[in-house]
C-alpha positions in Angstrom: 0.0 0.0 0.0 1.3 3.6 -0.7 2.9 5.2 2.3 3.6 8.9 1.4 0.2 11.3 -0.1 1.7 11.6 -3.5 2.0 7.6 -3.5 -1.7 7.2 -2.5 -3.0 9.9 -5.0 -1.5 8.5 -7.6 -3.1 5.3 -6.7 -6.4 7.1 -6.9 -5.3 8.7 -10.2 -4.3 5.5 -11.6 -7.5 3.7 -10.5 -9.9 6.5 -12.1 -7.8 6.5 -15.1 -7.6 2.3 -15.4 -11.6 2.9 -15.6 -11.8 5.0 -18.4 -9.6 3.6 -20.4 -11.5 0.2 -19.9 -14.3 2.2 -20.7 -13.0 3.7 -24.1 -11.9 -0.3 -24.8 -15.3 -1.4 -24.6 -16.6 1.3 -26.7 -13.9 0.0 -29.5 -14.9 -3.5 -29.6 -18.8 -2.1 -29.6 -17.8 -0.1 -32.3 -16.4 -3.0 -34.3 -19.1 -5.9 -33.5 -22.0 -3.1 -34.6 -19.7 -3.3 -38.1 -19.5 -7.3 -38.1 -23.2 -7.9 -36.9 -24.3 -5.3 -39.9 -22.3 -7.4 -42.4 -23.2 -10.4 -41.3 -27.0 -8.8 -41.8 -26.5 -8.9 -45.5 -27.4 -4.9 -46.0 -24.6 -3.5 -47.6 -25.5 0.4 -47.9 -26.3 -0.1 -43.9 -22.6 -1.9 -43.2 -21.0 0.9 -45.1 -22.8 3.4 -43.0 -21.9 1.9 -39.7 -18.7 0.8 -41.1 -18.1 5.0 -41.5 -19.4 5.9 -37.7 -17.3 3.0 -36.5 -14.1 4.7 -38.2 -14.1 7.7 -36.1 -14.7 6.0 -33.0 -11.9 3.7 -33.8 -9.1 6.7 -34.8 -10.3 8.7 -31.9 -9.1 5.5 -29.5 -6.3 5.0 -31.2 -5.2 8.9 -31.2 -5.7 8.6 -27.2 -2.8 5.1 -27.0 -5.9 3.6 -25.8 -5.0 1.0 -28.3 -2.1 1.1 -31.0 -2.4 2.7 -33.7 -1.3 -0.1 -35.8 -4.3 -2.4 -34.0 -6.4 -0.1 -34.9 -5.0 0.5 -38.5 -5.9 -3.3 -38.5 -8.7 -3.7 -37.7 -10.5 -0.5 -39.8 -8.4 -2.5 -42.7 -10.2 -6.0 -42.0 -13.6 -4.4 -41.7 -13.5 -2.6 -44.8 -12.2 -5.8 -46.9 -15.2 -7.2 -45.4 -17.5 -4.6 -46.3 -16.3 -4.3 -49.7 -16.4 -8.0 -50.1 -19.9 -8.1 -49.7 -22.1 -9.3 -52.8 
């Protein structure tokens, strides 16, 4: 346990800001199941509009080193070959 104030503040610090980046986590894989579950739907003008949502989300975790940028660069990558691959 943290002896000295700054110690234990930090400690608070570090547990508020665990939760929001869990938060903002959560909210990116959201964000990428609403783009599978609308492509697995078959509705390709509706995948290509969540698809676009889901890109900003996505760049605005990544901007934050919530994730990496390269993850994220992945996964916008994979979801659009999906999308575009759709009959």
């Amino acid at each position: 346990m943290a002896n000295s104030a700054q110690a234990r503040k930090r400690a608070r610090q570090a547990a508020v800001q665990r939760d929001h980046n869990m938060s903002q986590r959560s909210e990116l894989r959201t964000a990428i199941k609403k783009v599978r579950k609308a492509i697995e739907a078959g509705d390709k003008t509706a995948a290509q509009a969540v698809f676009q949502s889901s890109m900003s989300t996505i760049d605005s975790i990544a901007d934050k080193n919530i994730v990496h940028k390269n993850k994220a660069a992945r996964h916008k990558s994979r979801l659009s070959q999906a999308v575009k691959a759709m009959a």
